[in-house]
N, C-alpha and C positions, 0 to 999 in steps of 0.2 A: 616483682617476682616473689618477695618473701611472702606479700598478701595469698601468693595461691599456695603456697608452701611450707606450712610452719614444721618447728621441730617434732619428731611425735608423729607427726600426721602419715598416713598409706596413701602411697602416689604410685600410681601404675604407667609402665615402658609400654608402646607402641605392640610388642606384642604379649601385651596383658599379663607382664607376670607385676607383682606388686612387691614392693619396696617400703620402708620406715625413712622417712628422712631424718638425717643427723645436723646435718647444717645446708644453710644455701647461700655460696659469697660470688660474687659477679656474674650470676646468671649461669652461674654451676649448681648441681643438687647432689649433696653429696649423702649417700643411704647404705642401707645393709639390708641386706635380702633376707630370707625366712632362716636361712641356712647359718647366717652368721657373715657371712661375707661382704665386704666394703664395694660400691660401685660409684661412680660418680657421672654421672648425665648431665648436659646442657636443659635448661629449663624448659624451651622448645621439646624436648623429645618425653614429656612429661605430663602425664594428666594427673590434679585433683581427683578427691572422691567425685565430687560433685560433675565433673566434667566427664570422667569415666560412665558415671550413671546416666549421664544423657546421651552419650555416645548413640547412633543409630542402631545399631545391632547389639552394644552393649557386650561382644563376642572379642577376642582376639583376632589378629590377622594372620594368614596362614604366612611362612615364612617362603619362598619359595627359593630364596637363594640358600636356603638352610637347605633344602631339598639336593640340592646341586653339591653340596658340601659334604653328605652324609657318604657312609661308606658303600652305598650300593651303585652311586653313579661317580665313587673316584676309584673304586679296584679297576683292576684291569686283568685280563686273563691272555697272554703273551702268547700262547698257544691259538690263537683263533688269529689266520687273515684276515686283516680289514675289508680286504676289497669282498673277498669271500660273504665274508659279515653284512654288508653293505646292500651283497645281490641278495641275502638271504630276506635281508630285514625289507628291500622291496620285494619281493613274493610273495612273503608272510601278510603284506601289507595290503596285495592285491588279491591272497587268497581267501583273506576269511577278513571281511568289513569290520573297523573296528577294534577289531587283533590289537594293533599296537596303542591304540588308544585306552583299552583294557589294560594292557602292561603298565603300561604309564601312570594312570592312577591308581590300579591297585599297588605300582611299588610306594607312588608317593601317598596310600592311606597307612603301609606298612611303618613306612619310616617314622611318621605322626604319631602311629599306635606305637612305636617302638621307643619314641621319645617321650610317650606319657602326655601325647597331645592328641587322645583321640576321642576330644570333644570338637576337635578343626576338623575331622575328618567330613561332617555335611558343608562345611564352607568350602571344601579343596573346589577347585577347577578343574575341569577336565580339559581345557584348553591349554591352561596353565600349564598343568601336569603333563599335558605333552612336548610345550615345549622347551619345560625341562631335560623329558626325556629325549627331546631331539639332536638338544647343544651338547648329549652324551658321545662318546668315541662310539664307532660300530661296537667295538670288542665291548664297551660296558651293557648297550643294548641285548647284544644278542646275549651274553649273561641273563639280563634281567629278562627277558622272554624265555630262558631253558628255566630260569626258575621256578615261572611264572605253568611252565606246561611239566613240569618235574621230569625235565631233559637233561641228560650232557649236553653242556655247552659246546664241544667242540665237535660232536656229533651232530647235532642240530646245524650245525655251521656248514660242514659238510652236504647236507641236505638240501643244501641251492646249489648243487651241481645234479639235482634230480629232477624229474618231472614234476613240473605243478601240483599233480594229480597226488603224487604219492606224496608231496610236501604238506599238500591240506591234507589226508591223512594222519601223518603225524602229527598235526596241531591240532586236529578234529579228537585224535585218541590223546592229547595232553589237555584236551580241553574237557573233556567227560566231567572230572570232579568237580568243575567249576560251571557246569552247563545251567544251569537255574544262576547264577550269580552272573557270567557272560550276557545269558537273557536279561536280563535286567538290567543290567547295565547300556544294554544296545537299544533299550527302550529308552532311557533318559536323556534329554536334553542336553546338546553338548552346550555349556556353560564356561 
């Protein structure tokens, strides 16, 4: 271990952020980040420069359980029926292709950009990121879709107790700003 490790030396974590190691004793690595701060890792969760450099994509991995963790999918808005929620987000789901998959990644390219990781933002998943967004409560869902179409949330919720007709409507008129960016999005590759 100490061969791939010496004192001195930049060893980067699994998601690519880089470290100085201070010591290495039984297969511990024990470092301080850019910042100043102490961290200690198992040698396993550790790459050399040299091993970093060959990496295949040479790229960070996107975090997905960090996604899960952030504040847009643990709020919760106590005013919105689940079940309510639930009928809404199939609707939304059947009325306009896509729709929720759009939600999904653009919350999880927001969180990326908002974390100062929006160089992950070409590696996210659109598969991934949905389902993220799946394992989420109705209530954070339909959140993150009012935001997504610059709706009240509990207004929007309402709105599965309306005709189809008038529900794509209102997704159709929260979708306008975003009409060239939906388009495009519904052209790419679910990945």
């Amino acid at each position: 271990m100490t061969s791939r490790f010496t004192v001195g030396a930049t060893v980067y974590a699994k998601d690519g952020k880089s470290y100085v190691v201070e010591a290495v004793d039984n297969g511990m690595v024990y470092c301080a980040s850019e910042n100043g701060s102490e961290m200690e890792f198992p040698a396993a969760a550790l790459s050399n420069e040299t091993e970093w450099a060959t990496r295949a994509d040479g790229r960070r991995d996107v975090s997905y359980t960090r996604l899960k963790q952030s504040r847009h999918f643990t709020g919760t808005n106590d005013n919105i029926d689940p079940e309510l929620a639930t009928q809404l987000l199939t609707k939304a789901d059947r009325s306009v292709a896509g729709l929720l998959d759009f939600v999904a990644y653009t919350t999880a390219a927001r969180i990326l950009t908002e974390n100062k990781d929006h160089d992950l933002v070409p590696a996210l998943s659109i598969i991934k990121s949905r389902q993220v967004f799946d394992a989420a409560k109705p209530e954070v869902r339909v959140n993150l879709l009012a935001t997504l179409l610059s709706a009240n949330a509990e207004t929007l919720t309402k709105a599965a107790t309306l005709g189809d007709n008038l529900l794509r409507a209102l997704i159709d008129k929260g979708l306008e700003p975003l009409a060239q960016e939906f388009e495009d999005f519904c052209d790419r590759p679910r990945k």
